[in-house]
mmJSON file of the N, C-alpha and C atoms, coordinates in Angstrom:
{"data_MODEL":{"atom_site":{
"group_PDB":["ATOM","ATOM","ATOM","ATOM","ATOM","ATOM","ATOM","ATOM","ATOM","ATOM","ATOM","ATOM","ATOM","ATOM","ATOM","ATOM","ATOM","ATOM","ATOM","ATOM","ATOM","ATOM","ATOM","ATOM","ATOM","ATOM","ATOM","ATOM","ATOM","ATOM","ATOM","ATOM","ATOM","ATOM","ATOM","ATOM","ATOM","ATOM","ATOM","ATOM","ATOM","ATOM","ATOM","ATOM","ATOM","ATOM","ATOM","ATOM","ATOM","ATOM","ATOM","ATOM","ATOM","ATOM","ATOM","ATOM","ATOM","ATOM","ATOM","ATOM","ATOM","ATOM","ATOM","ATOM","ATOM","ATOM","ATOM","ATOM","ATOM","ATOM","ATOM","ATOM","ATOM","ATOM","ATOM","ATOM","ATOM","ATOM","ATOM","ATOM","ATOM","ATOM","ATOM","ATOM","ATOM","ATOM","ATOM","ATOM","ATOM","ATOM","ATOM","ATOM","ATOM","ATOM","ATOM","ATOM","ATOM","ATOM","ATOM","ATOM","ATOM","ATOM","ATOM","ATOM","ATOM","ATOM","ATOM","ATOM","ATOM","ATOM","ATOM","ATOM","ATOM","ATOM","ATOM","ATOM","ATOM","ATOM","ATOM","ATOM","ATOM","ATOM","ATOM","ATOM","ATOM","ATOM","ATOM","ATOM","ATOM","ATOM","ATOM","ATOM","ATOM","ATOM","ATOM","ATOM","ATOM","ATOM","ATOM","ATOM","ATOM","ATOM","ATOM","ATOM","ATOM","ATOM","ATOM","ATOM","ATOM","ATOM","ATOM","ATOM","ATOM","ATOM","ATOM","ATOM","ATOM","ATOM","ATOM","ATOM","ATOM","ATOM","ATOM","ATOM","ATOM","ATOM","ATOM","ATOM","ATOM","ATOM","ATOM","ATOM","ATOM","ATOM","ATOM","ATOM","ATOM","ATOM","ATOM","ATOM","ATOM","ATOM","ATOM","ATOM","ATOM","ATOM","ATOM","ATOM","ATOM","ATOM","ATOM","ATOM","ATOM","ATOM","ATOM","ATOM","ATOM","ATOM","ATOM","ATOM","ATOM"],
"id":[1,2,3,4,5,6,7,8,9,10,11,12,13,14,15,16,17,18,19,20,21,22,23,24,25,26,27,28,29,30,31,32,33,34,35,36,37,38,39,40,41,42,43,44,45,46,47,48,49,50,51,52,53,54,55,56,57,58,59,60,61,62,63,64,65,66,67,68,69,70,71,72,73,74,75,76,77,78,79,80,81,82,83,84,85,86,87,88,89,90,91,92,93,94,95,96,97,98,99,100,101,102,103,104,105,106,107,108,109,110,111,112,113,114,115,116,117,118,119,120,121,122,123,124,125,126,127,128,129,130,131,132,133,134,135,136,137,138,139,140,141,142,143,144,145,146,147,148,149,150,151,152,153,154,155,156,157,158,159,160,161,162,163,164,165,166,167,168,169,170,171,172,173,174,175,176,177,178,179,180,181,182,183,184,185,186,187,188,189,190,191,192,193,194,195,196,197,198,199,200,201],
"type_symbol":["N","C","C","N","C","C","N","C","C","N","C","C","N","C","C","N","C","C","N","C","C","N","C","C","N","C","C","N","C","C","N","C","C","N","C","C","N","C","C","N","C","C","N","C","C","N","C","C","N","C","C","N","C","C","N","C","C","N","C","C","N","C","C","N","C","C","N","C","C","N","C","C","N","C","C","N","C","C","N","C","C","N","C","C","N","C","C","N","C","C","N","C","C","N","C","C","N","C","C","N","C","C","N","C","C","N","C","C","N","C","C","N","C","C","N","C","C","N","C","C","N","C","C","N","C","C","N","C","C","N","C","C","N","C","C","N","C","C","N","C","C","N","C","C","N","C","C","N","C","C","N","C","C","N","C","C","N","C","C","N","C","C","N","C","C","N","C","C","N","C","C","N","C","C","N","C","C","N","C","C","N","C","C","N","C","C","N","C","C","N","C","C","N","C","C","N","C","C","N","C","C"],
"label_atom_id":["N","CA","C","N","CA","C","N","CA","C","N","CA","C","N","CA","C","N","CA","C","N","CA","C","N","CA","C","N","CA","C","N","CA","C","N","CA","C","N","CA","C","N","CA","C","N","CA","C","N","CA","C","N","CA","C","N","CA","C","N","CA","C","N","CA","C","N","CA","C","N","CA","C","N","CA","C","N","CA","C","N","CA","C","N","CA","C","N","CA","C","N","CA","C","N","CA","C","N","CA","C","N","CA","C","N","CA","C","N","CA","C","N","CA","C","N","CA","C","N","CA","C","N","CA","C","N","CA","C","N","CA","C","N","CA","C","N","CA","C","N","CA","C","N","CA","C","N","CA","C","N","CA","C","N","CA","C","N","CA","C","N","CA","C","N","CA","C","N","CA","C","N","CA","C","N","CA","C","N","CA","C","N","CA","C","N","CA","C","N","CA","C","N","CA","C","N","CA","C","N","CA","C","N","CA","C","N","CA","C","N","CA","C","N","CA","C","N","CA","C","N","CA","C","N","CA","C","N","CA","C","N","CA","C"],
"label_alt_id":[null,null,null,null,null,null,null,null,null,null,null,null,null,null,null,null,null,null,null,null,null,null,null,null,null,null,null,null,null,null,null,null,null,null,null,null,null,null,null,null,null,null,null,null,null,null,null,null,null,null,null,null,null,null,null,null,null,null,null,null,null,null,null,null,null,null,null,null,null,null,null,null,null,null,null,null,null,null,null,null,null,null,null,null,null,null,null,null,null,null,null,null,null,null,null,null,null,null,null,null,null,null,null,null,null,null,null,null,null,null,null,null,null,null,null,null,null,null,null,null,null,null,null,null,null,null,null,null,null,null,null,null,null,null,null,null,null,null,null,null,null,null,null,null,null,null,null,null,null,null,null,null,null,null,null,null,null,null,null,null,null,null,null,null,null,null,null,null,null,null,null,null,null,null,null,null,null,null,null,null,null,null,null,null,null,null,null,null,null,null,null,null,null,null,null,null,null,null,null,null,null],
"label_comp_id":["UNK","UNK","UNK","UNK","UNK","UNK","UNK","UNK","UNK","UNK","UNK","UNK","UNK","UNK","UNK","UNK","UNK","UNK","UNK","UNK","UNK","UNK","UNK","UNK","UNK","UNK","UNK","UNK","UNK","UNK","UNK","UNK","UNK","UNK","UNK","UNK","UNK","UNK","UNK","UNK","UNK","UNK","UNK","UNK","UNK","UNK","UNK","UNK","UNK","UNK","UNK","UNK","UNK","UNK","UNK","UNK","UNK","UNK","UNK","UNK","UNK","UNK","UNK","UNK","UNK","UNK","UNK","UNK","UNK","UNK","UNK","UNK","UNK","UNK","UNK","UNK","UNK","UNK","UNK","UNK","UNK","UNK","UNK","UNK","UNK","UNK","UNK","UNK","UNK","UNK","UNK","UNK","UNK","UNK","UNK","UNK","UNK","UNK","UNK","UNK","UNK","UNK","UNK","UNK","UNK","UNK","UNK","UNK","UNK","UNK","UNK","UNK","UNK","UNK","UNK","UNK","UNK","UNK","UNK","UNK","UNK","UNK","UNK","UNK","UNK","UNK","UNK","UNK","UNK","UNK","UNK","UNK","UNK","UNK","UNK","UNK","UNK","UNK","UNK","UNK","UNK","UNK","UNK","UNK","UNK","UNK","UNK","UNK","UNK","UNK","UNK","UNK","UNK","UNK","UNK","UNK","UNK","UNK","UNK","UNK","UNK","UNK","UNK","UNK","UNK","UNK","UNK","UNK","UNK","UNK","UNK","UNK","UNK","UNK","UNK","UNK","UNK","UNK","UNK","UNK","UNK","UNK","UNK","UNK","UNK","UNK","UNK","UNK","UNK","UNK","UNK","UNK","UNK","UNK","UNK","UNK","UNK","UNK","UNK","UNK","UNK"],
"label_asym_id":["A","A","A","A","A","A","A","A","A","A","A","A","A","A","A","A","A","A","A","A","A","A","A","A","A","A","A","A","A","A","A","A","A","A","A","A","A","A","A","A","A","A","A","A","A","A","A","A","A","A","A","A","A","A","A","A","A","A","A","A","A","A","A","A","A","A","A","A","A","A","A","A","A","A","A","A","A","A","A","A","A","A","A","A","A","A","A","A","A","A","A","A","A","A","A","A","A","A","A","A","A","A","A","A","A","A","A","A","A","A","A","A","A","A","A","A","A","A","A","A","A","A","A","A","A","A","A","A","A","A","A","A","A","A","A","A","A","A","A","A","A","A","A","A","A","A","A","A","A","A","A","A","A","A","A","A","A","A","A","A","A","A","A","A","A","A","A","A","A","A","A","A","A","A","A","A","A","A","A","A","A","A","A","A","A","A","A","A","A","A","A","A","A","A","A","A","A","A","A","A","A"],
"label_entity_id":["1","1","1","1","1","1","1","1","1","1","1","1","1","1","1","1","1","1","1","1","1","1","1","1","1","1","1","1","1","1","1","1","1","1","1","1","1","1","1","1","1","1","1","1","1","1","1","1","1","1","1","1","1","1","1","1","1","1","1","1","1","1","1","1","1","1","1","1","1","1","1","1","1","1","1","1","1","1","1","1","1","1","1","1","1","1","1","1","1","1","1","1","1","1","1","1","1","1","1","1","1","1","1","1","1","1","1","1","1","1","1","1","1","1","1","1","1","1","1","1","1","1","1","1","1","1","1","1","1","1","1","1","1","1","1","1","1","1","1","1","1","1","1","1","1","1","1","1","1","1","1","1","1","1","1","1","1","1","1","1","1","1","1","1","1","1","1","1","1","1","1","1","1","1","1","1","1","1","1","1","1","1","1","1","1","1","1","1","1","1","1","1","1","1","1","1","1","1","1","1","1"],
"label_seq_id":[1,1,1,2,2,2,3,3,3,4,4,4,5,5,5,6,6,6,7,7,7,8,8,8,9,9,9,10,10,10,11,11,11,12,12,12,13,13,13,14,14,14,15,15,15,16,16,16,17,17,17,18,18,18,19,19,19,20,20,20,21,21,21,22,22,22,23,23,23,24,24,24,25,25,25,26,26,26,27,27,27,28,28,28,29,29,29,30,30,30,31,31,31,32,32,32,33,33,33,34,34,34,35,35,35,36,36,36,37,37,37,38,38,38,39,39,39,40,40,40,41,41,41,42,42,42,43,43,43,44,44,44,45,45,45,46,46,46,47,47,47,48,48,48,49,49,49,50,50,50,51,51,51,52,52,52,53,53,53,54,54,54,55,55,55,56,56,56,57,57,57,58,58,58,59,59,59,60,60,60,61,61,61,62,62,62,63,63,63,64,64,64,65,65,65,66,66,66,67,67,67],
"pdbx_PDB_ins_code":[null,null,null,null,null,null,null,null,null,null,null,null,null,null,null,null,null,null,null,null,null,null,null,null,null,null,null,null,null,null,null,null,null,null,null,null,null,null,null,null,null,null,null,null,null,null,null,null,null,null,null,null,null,null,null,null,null,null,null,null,null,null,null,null,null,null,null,null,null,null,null,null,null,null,null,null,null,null,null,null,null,null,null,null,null,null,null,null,null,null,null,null,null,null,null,null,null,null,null,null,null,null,null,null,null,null,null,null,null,null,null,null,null,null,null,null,null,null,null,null,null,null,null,null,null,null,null,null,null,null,null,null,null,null,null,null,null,null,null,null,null,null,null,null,null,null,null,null,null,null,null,null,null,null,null,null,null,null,null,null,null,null,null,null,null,null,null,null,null,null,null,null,null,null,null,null,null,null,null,null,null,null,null,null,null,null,null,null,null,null,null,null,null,null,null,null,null,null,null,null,null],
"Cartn_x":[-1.418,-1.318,-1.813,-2.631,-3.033,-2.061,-2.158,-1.055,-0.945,-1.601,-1.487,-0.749,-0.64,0.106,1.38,1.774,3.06,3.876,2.993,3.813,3.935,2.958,3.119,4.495,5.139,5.573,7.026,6.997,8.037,9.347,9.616,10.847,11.497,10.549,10.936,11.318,11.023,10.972,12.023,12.617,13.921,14.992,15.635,16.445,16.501,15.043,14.943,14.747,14.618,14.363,16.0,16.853,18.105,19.121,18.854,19.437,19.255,17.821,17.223,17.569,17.412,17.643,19.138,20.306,21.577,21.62,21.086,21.011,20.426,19.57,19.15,19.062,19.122,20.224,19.203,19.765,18.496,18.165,18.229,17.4,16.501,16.388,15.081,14.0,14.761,14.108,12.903,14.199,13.206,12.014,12.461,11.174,10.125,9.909,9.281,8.36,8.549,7.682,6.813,6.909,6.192,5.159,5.595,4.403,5.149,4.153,4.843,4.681,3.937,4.233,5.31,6.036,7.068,8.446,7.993,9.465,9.01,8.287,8.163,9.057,8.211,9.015,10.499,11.251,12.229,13.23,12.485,13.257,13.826,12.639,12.545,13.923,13.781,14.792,16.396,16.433,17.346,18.229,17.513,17.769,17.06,16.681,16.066,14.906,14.335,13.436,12.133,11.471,10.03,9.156,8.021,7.195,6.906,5.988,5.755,6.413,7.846,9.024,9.152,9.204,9.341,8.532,7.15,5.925,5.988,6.453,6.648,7.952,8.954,9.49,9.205,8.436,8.026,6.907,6.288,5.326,5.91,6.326,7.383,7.824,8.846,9.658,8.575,7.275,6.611,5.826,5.955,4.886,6.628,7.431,8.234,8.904,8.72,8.762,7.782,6.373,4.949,4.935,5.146,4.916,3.748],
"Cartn_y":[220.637,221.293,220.332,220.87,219.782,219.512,218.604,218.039,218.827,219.811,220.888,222.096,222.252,223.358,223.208,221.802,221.374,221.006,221.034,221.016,222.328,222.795,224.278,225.03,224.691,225.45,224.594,223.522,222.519,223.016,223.881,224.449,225.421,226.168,226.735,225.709,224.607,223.868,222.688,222.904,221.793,221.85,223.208,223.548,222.697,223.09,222.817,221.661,220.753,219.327,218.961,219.596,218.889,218.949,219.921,220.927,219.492,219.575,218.19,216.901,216.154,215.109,214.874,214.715,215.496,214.272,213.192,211.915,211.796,212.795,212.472,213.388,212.942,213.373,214.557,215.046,216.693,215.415,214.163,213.138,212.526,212.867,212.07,213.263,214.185,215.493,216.089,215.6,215.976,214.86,213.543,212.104,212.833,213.196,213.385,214.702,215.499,216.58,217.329,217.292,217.676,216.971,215.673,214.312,214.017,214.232,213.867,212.616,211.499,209.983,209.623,210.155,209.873,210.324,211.721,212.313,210.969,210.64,209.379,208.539,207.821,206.751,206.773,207.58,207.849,208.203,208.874,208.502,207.011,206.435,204.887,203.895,204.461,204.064,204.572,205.55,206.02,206.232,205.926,206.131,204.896,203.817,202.493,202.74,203.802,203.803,203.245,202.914,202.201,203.568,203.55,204.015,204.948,204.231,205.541,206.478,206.152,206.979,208.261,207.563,208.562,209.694,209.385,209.881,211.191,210.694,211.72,212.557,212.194,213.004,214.21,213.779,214.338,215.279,215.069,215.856,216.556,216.173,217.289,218.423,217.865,218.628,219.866,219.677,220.714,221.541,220.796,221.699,222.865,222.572,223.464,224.391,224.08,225.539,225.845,225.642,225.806,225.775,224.626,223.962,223.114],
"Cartn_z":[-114.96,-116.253,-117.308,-118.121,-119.678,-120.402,-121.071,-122.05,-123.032,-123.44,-124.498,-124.092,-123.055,-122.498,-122.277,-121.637,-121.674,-123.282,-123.722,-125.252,-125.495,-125.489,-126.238,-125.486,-123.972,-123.52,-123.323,-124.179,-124.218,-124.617,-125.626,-126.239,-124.833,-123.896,-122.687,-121.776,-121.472,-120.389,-120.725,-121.766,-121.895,-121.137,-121.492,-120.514,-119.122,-118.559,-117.171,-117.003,-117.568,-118.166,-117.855,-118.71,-119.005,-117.72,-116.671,-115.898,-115.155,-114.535,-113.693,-114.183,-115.279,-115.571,-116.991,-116.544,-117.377,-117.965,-117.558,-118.753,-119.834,-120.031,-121.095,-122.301,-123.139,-124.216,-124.931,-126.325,-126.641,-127.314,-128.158,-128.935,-128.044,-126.569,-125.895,-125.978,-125.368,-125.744,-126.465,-127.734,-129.038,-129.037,-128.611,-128.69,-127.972,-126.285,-125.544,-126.276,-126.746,-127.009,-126.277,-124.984,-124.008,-123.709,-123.948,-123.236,-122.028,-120.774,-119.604,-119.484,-120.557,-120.13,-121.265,-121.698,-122.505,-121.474,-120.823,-120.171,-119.051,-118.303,-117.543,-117.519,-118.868,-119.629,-120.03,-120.233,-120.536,-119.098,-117.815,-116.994,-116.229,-116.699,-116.236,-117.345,-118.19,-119.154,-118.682,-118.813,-118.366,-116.629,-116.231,-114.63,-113.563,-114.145,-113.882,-112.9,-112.738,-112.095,-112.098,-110.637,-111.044,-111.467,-112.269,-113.132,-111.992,-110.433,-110.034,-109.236,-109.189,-108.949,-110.314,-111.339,-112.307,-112.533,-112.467,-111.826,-110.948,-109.993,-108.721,-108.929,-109.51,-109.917,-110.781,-111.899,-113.092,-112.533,-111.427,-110.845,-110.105,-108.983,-108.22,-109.342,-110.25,-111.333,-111.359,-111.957,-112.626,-111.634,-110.226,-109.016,-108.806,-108.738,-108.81,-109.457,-110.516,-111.508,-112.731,-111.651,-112.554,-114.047,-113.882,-115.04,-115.016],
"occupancy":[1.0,1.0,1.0,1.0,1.0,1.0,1.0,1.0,1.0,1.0,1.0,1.0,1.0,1.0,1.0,1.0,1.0,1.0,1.0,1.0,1.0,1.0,1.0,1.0,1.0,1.0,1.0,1.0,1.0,1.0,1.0,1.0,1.0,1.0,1.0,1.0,1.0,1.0,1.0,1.0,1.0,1.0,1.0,1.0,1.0,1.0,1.0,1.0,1.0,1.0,1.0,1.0,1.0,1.0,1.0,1.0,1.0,1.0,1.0,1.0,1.0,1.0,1.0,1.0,1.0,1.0,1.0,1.0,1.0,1.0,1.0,1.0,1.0,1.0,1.0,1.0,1.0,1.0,1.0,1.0,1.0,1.0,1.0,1.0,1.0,1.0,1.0,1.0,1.0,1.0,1.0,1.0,1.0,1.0,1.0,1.0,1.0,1.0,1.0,1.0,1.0,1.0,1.0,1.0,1.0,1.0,1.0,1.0,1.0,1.0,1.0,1.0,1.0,1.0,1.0,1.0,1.0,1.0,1.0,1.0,1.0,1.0,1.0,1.0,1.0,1.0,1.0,1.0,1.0,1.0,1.0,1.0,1.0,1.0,1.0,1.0,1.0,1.0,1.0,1.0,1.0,1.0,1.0,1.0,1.0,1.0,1.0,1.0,1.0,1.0,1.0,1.0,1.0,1.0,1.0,1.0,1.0,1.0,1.0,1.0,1.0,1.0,1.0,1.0,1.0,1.0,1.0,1.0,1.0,1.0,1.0,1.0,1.0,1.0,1.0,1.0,1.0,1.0,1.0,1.0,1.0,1.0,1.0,1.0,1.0,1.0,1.0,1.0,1.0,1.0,1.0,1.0,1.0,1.0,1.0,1.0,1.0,1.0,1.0,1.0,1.0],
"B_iso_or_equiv":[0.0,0.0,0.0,0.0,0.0,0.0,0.0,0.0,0.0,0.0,0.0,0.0,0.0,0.0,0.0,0.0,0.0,0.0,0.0,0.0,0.0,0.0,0.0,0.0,0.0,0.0,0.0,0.0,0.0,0.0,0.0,0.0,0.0,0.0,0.0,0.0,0.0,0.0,0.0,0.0,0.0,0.0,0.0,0.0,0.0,0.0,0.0,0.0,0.0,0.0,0.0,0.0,0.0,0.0,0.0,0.0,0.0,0.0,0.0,0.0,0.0,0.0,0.0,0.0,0.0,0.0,0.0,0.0,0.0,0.0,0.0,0.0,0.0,0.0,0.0,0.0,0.0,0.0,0.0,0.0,0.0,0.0,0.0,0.0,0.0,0.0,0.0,0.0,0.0,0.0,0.0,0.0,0.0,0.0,0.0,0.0,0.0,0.0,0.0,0.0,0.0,0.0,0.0,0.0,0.0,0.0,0.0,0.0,0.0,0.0,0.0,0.0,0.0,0.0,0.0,0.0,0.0,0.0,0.0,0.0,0.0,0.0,0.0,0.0,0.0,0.0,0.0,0.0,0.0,0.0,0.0,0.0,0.0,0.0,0.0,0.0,0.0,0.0,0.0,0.0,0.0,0.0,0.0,0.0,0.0,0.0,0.0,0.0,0.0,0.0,0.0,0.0,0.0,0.0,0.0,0.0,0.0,0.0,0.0,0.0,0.0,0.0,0.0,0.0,0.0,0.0,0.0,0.0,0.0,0.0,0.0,0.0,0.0,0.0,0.0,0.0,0.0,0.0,0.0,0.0,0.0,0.0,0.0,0.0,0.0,0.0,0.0,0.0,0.0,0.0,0.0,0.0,0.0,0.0,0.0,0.0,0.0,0.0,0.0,0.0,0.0],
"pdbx_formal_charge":[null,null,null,null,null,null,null,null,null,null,null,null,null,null,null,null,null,null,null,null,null,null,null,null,null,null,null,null,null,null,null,null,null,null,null,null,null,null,null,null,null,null,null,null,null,null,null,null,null,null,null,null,null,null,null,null,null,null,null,null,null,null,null,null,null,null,null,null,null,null,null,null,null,null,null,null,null,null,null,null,null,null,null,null,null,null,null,null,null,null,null,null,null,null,null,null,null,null,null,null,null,null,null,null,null,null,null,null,null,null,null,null,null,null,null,null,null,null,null,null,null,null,null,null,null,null,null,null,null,null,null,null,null,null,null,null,null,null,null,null,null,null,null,null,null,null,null,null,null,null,null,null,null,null,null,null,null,null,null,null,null,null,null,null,null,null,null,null,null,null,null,null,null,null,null,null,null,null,null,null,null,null,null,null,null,null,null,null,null,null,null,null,null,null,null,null,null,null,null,null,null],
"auth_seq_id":[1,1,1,2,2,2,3,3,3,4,4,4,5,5,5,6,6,6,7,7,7,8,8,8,9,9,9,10,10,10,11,11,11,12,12,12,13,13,13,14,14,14,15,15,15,16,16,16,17,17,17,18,18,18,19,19,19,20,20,20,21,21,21,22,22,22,23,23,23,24,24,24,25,25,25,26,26,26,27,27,27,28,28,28,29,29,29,30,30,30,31,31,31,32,32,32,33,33,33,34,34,34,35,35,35,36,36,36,37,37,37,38,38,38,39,39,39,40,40,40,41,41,41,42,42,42,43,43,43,44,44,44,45,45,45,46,46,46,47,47,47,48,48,48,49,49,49,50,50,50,51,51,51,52,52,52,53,53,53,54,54,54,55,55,55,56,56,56,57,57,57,58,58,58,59,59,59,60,60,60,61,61,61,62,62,62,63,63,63,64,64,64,65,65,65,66,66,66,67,67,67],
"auth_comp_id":["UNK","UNK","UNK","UNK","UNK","UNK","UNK","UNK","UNK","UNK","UNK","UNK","UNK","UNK","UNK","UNK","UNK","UNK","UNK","UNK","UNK","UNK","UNK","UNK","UNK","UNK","UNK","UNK","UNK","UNK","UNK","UNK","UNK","UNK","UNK","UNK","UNK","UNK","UNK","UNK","UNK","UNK","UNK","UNK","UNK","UNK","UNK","UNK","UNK","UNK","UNK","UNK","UNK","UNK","UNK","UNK","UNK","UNK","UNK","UNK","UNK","UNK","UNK","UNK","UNK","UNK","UNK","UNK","UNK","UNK","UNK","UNK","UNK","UNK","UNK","UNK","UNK","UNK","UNK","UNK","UNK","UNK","UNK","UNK","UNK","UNK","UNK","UNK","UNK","UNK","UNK","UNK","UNK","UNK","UNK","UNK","UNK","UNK","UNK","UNK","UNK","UNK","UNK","UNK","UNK","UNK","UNK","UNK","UNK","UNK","UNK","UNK","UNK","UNK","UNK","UNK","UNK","UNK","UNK","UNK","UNK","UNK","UNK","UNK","UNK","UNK","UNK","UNK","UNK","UNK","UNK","UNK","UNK","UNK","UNK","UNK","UNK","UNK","UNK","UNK","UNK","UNK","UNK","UNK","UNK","UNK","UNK","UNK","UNK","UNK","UNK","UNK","UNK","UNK","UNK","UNK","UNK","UNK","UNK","UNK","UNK","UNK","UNK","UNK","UNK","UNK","UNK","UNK","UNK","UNK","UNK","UNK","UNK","UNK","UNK","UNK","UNK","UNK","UNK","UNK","UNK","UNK","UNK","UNK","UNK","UNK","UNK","UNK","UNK","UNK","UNK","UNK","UNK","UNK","UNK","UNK","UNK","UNK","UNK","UNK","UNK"],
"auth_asym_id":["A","A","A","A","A","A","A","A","A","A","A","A","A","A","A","A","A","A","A","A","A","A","A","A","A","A","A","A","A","A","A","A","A","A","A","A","A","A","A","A","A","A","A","A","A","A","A","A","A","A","A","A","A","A","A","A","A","A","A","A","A","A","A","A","A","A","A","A","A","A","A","A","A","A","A","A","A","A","A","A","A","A","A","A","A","A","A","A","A","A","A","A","A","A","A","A","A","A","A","A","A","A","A","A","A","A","A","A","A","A","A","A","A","A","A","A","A","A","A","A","A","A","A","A","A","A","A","A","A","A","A","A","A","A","A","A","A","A","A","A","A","A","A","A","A","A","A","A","A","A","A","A","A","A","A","A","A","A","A","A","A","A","A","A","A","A","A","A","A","A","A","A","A","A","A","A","A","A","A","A","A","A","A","A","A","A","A","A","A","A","A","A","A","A","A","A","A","A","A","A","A"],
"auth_atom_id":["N","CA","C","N","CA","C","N","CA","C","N","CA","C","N","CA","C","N","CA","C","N","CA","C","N","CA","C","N","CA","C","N","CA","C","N","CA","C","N","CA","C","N","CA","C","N","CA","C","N","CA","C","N","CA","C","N","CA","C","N","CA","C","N","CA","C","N","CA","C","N","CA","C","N","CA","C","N","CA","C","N","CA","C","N","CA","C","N","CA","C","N","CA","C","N","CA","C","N","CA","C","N","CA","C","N","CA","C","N","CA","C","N","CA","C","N","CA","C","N","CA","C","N","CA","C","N","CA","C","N","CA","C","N","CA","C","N","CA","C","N","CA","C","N","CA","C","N","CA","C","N","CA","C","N","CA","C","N","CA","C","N","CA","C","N","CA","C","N","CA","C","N","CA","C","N","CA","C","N","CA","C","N","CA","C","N","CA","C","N","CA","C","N","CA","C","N","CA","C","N","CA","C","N","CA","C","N","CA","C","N","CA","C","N","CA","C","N","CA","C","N","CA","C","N","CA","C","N","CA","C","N","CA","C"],
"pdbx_PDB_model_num":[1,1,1,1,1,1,1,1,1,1,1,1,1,1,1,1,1,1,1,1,1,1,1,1,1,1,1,1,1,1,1,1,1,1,1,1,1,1,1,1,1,1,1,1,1,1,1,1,1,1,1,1,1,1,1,1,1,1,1,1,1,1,1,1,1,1,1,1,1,1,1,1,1,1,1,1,1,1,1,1,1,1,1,1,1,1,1,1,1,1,1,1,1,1,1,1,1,1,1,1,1,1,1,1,1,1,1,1,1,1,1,1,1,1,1,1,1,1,1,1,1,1,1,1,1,1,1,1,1,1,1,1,1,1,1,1,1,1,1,1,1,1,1,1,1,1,1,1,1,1,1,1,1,1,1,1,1,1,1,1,1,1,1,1,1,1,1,1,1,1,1,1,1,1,1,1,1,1,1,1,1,1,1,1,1,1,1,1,1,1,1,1,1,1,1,1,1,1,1,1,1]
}}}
């Protein structure tokens, strides 16, 4: 998916964001804006993960509810 689409469709996809990752707060949320190298970054912050763990998560995440 382009980075323009995931924003545009960002206010839908929080939810499912928050559901999956319950650490992080609606203020990362709102930071990330539907930049998947921010929701990345922010899992790495939050959940100490290495970068391309966060990665594969963040990809998995969106091959599963086409995003």
């Amino acid at each position: 998916m382009n980075k323009n689409i995931m924003k545009g469709n960002w206010n839908q996809m929080k939810g499912s964001v928050k559901q999956k990752w319950g650490e992080l707060t609606d203020d990362d949320l709102d930071y990330i804006e539907g930049s998947r190298d921010k929701l990345v970054g922010r899992l790495q912050e939050r959940y100490g993960h290495a970068q391309d763990q966060a990665e594969r998560e963040v990809d998995d995440w969106r091959a599963t509810n086409d995003y």
